[in-house]
DSSP file (Angstrom, degrees, kcal/mol; ACC not computed):
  #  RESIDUE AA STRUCTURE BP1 BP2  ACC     N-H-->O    O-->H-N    N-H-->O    O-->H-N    TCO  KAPPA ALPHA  PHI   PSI    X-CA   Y-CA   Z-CA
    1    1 A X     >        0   0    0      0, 0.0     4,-1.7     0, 0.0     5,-0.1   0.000 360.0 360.0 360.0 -31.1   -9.1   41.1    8.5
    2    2 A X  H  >  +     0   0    0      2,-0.2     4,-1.7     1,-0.2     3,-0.3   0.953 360.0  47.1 -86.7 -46.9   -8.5   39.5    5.0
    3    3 A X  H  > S+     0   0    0      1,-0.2     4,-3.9     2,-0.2    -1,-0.2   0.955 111.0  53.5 -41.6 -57.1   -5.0   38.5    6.1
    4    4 A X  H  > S+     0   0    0      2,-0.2     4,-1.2     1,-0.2    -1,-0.2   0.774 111.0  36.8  -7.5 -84.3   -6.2   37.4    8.7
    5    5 A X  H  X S+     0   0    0     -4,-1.7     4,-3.3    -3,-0.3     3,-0.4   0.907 110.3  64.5 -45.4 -70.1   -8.9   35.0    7.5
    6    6 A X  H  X S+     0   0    0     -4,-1.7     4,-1.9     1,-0.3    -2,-0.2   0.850 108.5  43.1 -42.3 -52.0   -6.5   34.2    4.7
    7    7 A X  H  X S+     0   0    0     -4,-3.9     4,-1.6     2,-0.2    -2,-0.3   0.937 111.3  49.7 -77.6 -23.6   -4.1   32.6    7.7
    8    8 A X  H  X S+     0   0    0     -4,-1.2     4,-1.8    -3,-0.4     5,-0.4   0.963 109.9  49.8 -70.1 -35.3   -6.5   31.0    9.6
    9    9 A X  H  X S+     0   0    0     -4,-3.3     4,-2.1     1,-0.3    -1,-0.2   0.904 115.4  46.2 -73.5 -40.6   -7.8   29.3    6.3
   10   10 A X  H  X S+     0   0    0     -4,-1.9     4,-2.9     2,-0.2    -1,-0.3   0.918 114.7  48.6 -67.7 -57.0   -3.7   28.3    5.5
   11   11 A X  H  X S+     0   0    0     -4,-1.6     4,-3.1     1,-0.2     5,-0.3   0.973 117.5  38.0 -45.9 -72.1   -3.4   27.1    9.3
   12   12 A X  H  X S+     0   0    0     -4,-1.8     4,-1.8     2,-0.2    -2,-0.2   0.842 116.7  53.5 -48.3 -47.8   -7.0   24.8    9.1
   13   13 A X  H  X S+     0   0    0     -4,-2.1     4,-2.6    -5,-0.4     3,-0.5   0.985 113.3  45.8 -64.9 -73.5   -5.8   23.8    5.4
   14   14 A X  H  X S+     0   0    0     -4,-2.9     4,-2.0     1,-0.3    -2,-0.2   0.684 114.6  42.2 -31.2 -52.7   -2.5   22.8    7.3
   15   15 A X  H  < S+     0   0    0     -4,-3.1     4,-0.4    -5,-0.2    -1,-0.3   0.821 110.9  54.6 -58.6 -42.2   -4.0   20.8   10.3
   16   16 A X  H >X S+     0   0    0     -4,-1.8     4,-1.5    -3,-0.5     3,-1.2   0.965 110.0  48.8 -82.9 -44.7   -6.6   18.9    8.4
   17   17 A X  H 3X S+     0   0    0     -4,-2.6     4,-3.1     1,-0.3     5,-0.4   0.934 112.0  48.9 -64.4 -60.6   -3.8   17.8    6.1
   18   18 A X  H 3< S+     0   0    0     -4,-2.0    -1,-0.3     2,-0.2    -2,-0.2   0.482 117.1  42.5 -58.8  -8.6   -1.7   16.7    9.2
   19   19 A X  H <4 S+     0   0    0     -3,-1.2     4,-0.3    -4,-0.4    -2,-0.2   0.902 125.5  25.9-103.2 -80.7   -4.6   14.8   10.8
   20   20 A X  H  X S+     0   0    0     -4,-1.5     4,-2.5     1,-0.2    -3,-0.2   0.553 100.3  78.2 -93.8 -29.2   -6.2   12.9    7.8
   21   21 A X  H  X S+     0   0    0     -4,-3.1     4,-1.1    -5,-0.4     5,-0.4   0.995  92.7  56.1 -63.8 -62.4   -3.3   12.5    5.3
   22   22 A X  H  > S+     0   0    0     -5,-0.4     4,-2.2     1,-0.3    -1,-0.2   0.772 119.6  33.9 -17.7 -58.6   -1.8    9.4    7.3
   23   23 A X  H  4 S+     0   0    0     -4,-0.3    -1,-0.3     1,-0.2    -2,-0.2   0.822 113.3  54.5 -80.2 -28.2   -5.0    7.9    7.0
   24   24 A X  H  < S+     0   0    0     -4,-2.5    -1,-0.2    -3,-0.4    -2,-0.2   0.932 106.8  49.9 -31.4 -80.6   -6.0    8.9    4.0
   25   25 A X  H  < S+     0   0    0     -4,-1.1    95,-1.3    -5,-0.1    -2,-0.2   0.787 112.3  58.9 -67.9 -57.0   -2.6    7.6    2.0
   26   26 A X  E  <  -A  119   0A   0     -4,-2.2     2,-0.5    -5,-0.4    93,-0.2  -0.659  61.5-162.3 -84.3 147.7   -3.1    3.9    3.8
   27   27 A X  E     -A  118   0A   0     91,-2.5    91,-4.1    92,-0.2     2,-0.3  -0.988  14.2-174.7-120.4 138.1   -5.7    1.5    3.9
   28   28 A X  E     -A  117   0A   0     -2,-0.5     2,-0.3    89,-0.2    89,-0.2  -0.911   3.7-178.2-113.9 141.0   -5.3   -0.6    6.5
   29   29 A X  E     -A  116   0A   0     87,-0.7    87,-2.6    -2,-0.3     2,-1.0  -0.980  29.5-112.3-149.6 152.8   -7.8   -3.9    7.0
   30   30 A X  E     -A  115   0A   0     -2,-0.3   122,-1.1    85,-0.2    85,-0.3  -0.695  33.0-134.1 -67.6 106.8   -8.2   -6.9    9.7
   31   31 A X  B     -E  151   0B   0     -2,-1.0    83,-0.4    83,-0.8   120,-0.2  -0.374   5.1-141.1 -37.2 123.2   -7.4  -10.2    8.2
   32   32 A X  S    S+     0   0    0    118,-3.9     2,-0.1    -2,-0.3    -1,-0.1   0.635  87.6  80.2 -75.4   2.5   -9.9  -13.3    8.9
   33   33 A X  S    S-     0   0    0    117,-0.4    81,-0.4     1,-0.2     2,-0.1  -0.484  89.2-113.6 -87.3 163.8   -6.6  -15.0    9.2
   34   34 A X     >  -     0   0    0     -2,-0.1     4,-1.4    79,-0.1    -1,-0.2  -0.183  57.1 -93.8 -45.2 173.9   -3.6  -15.6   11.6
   35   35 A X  H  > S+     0   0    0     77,-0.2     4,-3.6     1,-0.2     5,-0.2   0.925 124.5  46.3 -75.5 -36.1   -0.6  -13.9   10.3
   36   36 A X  H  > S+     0   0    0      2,-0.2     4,-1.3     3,-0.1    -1,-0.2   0.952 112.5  47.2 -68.2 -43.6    0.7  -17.3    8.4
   37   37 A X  H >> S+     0   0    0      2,-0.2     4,-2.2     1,-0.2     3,-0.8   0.982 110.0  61.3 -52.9 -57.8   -2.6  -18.3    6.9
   38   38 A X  H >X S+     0   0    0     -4,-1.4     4,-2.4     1,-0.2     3,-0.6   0.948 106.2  38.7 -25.8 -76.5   -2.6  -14.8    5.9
   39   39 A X  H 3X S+     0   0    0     -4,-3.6     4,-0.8     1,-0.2    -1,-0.2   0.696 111.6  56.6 -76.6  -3.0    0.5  -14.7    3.8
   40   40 A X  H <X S+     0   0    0     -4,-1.3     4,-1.6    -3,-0.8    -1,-0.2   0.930 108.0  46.1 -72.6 -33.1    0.0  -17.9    2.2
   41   41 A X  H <X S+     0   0    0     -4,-2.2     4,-1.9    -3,-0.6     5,-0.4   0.863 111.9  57.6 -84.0 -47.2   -3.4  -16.9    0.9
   42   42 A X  H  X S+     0   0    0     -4,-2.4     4,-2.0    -5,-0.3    -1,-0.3   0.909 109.8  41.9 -21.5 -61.5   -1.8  -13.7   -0.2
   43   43 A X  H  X S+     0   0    0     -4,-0.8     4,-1.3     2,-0.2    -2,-0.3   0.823 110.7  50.3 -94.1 -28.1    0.6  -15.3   -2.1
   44   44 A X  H  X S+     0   0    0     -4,-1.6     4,-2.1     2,-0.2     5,-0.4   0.928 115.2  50.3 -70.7 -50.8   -1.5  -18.0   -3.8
   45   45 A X  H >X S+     0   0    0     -4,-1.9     4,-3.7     1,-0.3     3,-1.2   0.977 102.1  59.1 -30.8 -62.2   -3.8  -15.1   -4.7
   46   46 A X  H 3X>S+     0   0    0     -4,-2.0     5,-1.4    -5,-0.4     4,-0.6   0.927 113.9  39.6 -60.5 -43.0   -1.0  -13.0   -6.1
   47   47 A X  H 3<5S+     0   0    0     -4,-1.3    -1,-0.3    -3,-0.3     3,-0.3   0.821 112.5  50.5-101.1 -15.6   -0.4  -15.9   -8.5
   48   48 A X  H <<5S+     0   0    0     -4,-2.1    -2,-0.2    -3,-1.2    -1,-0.2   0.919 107.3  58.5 -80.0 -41.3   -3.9  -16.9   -9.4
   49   49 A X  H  <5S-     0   0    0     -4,-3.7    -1,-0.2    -5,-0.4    -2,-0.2   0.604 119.3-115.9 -49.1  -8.9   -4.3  -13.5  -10.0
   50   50 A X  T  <5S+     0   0    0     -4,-0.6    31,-0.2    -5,-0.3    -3,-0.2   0.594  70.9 139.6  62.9  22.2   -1.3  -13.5  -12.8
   51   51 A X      < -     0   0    0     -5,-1.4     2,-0.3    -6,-0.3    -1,-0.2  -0.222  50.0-129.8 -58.6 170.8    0.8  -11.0  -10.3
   52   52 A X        -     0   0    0     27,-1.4    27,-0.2    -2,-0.1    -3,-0.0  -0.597   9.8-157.6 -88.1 156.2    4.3  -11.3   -9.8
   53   53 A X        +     0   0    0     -2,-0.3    25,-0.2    25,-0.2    24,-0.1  -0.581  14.9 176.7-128.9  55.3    5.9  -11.4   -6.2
   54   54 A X        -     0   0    0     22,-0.1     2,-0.2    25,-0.0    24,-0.1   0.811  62.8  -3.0 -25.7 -60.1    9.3  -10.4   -6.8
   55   55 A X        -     0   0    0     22,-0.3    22,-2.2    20,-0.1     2,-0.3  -0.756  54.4-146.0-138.3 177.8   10.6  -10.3   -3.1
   56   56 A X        -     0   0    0     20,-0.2     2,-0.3    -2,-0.2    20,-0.2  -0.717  20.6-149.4-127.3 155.7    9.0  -11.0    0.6
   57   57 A X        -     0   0    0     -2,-0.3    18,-1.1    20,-0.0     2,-0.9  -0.798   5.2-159.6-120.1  97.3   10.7   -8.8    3.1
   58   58 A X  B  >  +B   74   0A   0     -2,-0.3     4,-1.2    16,-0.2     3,-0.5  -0.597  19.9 168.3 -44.6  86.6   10.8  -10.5    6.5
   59   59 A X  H  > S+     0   0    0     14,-2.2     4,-1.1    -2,-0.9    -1,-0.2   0.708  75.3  62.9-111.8   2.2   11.3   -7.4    8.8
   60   60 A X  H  > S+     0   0    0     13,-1.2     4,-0.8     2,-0.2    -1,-0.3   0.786 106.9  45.6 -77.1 -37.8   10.6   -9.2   11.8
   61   61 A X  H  > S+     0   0    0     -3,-0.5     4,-1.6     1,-0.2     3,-0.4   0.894 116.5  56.4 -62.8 -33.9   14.1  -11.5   10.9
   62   62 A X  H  X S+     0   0    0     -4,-1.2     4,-1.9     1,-0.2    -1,-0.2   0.932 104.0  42.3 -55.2 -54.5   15.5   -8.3   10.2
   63   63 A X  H  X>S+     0   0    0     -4,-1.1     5,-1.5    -5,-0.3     4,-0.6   0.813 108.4  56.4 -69.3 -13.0   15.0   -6.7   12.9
   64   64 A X  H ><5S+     0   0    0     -4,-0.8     3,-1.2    -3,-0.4     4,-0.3   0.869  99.9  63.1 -77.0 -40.2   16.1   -9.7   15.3
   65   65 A X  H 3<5S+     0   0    0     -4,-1.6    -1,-0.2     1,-0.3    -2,-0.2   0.930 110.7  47.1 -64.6 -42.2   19.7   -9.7   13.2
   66   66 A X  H 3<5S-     0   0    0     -4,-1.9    -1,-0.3     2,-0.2    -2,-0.2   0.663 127.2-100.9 -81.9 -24.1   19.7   -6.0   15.0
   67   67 A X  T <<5S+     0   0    0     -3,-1.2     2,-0.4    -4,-0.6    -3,-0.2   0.566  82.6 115.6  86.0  53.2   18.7   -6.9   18.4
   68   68 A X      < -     0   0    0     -5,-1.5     2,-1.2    -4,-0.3    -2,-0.2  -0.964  53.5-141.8-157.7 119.3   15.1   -6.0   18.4
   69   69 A X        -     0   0    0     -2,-0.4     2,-0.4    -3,-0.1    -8,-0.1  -0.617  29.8-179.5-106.4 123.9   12.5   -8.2   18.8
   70   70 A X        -     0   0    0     -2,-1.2     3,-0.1   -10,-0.3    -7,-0.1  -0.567  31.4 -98.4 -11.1 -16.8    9.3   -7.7   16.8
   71   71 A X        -     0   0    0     -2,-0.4     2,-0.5     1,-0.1    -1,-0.1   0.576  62.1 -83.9 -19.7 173.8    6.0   -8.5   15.9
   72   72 A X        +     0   0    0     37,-0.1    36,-1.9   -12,-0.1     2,-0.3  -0.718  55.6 167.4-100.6 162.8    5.6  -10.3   12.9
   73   73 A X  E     + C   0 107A   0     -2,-0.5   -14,-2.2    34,-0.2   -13,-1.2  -0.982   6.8 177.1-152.3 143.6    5.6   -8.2    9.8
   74   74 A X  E     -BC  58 106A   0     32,-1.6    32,-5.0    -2,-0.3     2,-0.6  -0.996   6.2-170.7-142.3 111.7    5.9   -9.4    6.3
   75   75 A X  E     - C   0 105A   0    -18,-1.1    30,-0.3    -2,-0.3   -20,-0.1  -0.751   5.0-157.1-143.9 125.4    5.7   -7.3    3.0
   76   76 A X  E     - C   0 104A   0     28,-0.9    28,-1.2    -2,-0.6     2,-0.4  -0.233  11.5-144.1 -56.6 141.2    5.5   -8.1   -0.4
   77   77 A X  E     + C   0 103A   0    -22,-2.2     2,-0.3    26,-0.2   -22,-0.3  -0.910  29.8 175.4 -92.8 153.9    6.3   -6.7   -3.6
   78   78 A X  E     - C   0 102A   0     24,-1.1    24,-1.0    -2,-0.4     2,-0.4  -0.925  13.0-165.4-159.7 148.4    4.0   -7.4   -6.5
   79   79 A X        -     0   0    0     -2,-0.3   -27,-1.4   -27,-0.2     2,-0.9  -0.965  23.8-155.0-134.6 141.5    3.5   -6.7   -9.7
   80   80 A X     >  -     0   0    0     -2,-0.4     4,-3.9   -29,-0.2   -29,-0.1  -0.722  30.6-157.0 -91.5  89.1    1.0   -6.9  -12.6
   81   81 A X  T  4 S+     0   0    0     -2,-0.9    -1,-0.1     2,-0.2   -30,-0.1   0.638  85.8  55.0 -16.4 -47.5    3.5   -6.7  -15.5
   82   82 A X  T >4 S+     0   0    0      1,-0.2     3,-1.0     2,-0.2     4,-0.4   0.946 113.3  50.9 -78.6 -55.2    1.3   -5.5  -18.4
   83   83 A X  T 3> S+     0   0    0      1,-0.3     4,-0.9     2,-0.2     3,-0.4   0.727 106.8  48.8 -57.3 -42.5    0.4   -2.5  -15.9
   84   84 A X  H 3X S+     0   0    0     -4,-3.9     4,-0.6     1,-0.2    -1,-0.3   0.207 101.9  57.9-107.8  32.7    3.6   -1.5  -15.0
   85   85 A X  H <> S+     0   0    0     -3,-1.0     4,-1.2     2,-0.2    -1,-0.2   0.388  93.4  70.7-118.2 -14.8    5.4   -1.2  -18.6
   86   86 A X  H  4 S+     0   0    0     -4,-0.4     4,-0.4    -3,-0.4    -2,-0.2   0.872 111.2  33.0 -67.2 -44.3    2.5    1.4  -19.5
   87   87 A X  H >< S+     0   0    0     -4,-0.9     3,-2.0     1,-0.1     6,-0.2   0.994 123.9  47.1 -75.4 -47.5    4.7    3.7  -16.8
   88   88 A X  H 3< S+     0   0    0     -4,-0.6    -2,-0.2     1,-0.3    -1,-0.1   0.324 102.1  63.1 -59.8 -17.9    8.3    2.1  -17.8
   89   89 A X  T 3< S+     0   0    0     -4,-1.2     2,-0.4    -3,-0.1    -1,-0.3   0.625 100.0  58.1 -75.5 -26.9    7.8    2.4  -21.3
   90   90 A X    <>  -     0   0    0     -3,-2.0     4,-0.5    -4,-0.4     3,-0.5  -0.740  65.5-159.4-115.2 135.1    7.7    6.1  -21.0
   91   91 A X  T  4 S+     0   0    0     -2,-0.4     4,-0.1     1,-0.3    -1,-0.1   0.407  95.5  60.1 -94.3  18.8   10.8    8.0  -19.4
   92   92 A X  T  4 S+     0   0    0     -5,-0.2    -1,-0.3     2,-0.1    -5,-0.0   0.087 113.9  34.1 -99.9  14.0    8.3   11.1  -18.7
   93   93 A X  T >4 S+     0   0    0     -3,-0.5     3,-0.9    -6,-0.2    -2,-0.2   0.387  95.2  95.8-130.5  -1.8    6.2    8.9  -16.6
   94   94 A X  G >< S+     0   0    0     -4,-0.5     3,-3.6     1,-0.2     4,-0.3   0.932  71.9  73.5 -85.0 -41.9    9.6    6.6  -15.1
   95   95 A X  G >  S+     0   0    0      1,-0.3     3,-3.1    -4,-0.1    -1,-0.2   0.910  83.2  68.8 -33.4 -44.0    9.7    8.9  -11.9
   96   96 A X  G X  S+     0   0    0     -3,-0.9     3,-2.1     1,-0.3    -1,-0.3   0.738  78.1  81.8 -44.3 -34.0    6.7    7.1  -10.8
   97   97 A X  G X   +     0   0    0     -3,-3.6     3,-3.7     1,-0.3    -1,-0.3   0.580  67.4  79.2 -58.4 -19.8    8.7    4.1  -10.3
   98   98 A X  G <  S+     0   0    0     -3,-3.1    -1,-0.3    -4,-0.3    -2,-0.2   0.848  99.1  44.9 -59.0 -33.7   10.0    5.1   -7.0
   99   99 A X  G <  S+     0   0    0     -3,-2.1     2,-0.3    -4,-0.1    -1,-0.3  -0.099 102.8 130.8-118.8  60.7    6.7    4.0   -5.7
  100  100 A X    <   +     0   0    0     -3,-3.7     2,-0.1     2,-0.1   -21,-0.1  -0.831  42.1  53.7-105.0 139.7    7.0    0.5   -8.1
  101  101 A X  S    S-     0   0    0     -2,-0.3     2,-0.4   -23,-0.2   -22,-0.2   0.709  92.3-105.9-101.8-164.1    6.6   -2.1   -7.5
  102  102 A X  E     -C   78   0A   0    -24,-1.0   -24,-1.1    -2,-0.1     2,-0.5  -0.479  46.5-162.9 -32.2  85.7    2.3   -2.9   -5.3
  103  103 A X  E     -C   77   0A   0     -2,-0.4     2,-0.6   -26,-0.2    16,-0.5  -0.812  14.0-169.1 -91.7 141.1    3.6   -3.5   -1.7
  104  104 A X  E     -C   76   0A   0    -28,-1.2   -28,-0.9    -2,-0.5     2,-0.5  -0.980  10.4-148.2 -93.1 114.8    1.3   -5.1    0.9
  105  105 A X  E     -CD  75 117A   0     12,-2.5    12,-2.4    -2,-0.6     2,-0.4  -0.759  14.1-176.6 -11.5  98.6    2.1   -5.1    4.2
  106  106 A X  E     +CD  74 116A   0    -32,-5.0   -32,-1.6    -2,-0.5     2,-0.3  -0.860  20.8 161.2 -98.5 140.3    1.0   -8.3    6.8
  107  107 A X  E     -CD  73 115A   0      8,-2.5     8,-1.5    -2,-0.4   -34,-0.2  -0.931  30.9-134.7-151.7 147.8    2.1   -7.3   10.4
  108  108 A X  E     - D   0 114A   0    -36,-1.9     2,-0.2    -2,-0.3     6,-0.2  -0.564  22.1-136.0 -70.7 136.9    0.5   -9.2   14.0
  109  109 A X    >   -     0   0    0      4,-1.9     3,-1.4    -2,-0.2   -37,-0.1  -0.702  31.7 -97.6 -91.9 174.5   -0.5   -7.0   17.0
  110  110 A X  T 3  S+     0   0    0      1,-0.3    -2,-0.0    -2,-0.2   -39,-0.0   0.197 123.2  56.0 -42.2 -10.9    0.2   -7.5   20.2
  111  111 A X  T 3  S-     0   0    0      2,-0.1    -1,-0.3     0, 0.0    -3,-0.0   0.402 121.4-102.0-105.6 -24.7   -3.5   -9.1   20.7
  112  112 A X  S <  S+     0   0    0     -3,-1.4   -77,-0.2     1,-0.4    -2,-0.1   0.316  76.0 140.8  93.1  15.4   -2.7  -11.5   18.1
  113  113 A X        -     0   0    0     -5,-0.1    -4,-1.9   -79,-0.1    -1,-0.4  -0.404  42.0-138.6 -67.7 164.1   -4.7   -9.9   15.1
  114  114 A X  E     - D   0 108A   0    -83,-0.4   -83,-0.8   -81,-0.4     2,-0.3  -0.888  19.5-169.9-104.8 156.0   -3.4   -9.7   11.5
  115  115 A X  E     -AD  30 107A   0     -8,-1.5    -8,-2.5    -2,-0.3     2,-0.6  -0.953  21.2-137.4-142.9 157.5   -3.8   -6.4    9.2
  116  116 A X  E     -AD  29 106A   0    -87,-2.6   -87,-0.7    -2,-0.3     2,-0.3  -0.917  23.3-167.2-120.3  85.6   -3.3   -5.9    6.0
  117  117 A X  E     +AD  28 105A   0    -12,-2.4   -12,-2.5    -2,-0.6     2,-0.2  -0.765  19.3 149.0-119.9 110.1   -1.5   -2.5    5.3
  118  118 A X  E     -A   27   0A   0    -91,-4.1   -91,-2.5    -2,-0.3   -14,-0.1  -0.945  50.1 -81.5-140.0-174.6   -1.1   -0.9    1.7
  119  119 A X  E     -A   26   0A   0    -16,-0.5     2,-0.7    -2,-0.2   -93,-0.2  -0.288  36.9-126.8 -60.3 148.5   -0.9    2.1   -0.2
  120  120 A X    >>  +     0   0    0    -95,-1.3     3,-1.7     1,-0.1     4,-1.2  -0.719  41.5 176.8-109.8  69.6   -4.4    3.9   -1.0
  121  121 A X  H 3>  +     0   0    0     -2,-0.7     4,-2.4     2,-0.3    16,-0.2   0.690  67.5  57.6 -26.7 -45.2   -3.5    3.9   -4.7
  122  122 A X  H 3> S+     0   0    0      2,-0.2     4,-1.4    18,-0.2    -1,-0.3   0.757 109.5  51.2 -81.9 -14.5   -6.6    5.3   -6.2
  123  123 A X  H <4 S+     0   0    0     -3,-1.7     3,-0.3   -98,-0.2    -2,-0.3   0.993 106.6  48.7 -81.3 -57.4   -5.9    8.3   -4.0
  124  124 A X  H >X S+     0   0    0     -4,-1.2     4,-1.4     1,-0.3     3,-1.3   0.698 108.4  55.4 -85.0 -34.0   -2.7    8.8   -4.9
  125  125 A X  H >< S+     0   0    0     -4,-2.4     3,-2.4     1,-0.3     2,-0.5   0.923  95.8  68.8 -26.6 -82.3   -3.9    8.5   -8.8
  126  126 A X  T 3< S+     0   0    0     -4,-1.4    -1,-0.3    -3,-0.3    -2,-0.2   0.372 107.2  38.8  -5.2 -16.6   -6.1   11.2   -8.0
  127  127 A X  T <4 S+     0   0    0     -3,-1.3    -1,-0.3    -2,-0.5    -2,-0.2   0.877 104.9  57.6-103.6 -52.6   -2.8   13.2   -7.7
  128  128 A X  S << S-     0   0    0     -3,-2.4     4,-0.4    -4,-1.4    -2,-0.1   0.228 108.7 -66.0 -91.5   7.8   -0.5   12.3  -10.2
  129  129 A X        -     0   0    0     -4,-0.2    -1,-0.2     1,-0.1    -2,-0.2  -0.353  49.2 -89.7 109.6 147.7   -2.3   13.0  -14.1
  130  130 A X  S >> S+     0   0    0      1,-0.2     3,-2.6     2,-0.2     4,-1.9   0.992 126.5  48.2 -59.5 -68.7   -5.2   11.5  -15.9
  131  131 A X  H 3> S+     0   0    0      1,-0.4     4,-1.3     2,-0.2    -1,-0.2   0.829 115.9  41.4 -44.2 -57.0   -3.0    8.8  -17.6
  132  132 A X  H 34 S+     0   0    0     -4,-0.4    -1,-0.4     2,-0.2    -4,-0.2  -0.212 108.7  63.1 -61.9  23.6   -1.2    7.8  -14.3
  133  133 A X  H <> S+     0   0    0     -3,-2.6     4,-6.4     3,-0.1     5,-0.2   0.569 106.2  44.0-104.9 -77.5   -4.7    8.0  -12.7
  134  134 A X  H  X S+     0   0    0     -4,-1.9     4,-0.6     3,-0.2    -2,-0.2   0.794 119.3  40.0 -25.1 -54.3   -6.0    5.0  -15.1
  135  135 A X  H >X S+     0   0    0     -4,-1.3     3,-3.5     2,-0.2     4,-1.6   0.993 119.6  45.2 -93.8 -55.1   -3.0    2.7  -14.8
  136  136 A X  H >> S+     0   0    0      1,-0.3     3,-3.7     2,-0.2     4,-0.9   0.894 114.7  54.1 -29.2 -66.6   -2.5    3.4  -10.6
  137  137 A X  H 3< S+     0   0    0     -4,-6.4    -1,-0.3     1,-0.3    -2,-0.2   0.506 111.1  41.5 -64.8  -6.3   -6.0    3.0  -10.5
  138  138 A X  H <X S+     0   0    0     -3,-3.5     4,-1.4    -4,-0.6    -1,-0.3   0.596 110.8  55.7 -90.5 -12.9   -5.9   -0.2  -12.1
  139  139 A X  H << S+     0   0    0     -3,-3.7    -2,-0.2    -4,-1.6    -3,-0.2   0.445 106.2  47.5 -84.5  -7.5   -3.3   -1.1  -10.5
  140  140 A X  T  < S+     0   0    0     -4,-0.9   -18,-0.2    -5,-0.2    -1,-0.2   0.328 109.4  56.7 -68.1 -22.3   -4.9   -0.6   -7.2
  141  141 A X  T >> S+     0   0    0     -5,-0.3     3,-4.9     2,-0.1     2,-1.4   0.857 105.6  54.0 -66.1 -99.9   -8.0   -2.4   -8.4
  142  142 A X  T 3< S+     0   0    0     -4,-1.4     4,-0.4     1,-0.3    -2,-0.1   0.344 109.4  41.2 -14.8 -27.9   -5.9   -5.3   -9.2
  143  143 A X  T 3> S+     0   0    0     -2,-1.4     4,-1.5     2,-0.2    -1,-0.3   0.522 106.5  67.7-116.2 -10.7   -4.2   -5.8   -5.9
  144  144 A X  T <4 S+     0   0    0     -3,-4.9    -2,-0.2     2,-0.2    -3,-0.1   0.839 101.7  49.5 -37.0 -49.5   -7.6   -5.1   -4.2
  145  145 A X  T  < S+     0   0    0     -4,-0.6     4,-0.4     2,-0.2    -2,-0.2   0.765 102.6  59.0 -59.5 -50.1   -8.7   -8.2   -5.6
  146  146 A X  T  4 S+     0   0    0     -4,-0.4    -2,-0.2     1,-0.3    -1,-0.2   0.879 106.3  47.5 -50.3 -62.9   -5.7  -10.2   -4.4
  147  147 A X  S >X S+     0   0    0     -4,-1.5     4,-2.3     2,-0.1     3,-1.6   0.342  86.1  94.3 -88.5  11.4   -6.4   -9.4   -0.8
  148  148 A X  G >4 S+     0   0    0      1,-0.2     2,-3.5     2,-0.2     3,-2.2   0.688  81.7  69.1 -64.8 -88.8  -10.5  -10.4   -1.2
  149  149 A X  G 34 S+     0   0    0     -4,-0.4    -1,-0.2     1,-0.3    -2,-0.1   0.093 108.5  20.6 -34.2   2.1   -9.1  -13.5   -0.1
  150  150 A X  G <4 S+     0   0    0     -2,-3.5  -118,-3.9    -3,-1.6  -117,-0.4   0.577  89.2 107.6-135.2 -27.3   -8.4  -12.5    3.2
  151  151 A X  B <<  -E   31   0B   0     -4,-2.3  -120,-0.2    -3,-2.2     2,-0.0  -0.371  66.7-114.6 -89.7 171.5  -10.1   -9.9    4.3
  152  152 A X              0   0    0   -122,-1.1    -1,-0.1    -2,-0.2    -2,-0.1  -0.410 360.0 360.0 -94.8 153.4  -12.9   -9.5    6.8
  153  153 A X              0   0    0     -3,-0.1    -1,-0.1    -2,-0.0    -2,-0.0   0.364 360.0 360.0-119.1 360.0  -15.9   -8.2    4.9
């Protein structure tokens, strides 16, 4: 009976993880924009804010160079400098980088909404150590901020 018990609880553990992590790990939001208003206002944000935008990814051009047509989908990197040399400074914390630098996601449905797709940062904090809790989680504040400008309230 205690084995038992002991697999269903591994099983349940297992399911609820497979169900809810997707959503969990992204937050996804409507835009009050089209998809072009959208990424301008993004990007003027990103700089009033005193991010960086290193690259745009187009992945809707991309995917047309392949022969595959689209919606459109657009995602940024950005970065808050000051924030991301508190991980880069330290080679026991550099692993983190993989998921450096902020990316946003804009992408159109088929209905003609925009959404606004990122990383759920402050969960991920939650994961990774006190210290890397603080700077994700400011760094997840920070890019929060970015998209008030856009999002439906």
């Amino acid at each position: 009976m205690f084995v038992a018990g002991i697999l269903t609880g591994i099983i349940v553990s297992i399911a609820l993880v497979v169900v809810f992590a997707p959503k969990l790990l992204f937050r996804v939001s409507e835009s009050q924009y089209d998809f072009e208003r959208t990424k301008v206002l993004i990007e003027e944000s990103t700089a009033a804010e005193n991010w960086s935008m290193p690259h745009q990814y187009n992945l809707q051009a991309t995917m047309e160079k392949h022969g595959f047509d689209v919606q459109p989908v657009t995602v940024f990197s950005i970065c808050k400098p000051d924030i991301a040399v508190r991980i880069l400074d330290q080679d026991e914390k550099r692993h983190i980088s993989a998921m450096m630098p902020c990316r946003i996601a804009i992408y159109e449905t088929k209905d003609g909404k925009t959404y606004v797709s990122r990383m759920n940062a402050g969960l991920l904090s939650k994961l990774l150590g006190s210290d890397v809790n603080a700077i994700m989680g400011e760094a997840g504040e920070g890019s929060e901020k970015i998209l008030d400008a856009v999002l439906k309230k």
